[in-house]
C-alpha positions in Angstrom: -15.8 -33.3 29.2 -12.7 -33.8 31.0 -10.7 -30.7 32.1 -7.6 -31.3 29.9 -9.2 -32.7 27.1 -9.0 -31.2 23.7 -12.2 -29.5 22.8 -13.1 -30.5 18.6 -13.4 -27.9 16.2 -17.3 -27.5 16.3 -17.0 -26.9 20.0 -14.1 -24.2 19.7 -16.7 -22.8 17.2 -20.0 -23.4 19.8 -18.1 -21.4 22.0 -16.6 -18.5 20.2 -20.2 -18.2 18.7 -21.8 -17.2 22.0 -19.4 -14.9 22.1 -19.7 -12.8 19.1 -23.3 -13.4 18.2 -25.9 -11.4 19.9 -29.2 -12.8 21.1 -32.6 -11.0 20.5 -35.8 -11.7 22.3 -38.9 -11.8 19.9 -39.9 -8.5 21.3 -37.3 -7.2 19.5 -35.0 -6.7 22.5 -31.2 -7.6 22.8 -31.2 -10.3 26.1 -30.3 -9.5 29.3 -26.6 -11.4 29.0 -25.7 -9.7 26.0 -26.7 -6.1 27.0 -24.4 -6.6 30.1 -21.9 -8.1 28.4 -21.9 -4.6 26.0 -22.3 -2.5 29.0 -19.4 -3.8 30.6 -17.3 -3.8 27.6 -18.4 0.4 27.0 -17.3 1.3 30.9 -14.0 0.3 30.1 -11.9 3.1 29.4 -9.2 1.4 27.2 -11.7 0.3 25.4 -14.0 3.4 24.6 -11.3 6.5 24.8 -8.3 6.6 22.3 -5.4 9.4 22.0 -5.1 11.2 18.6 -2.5 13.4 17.8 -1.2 15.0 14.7 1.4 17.2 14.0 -0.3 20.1 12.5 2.6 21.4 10.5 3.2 18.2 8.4 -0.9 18.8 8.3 -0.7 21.9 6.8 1.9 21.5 3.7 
């Protein structure tokens, strides 16, 4: 494919595929991309700690 090229619908689709679909080996296992693709995604911070707050008054009436 060339570099600026528009890619056609079914590859747009190919590709966001391999990134939401997981992959499992026939022992059962997720595969080695996958898991480090989830184990990057859980040592990020922004993505795995959230602030909540609440204002307890309002809470309470």
């Amino acid at each position: 494919m060339a570099l600026n090229q528009p890619q056609s619908k079914e590859a747009k689709k190919a590709a966001l595929q391999r990134k939401t679909t997981l992959k499992w080996g026939s022992n059962g296992e997720l595969s080695s991309v996958d898991m480090a693709r989830i184990l990057e995604k859980l040592s990020n911070p922004e993505l795995t700690q959230c602030e909540i707050s609440c204002d307890v008054k309002q809470a309470d009436k």
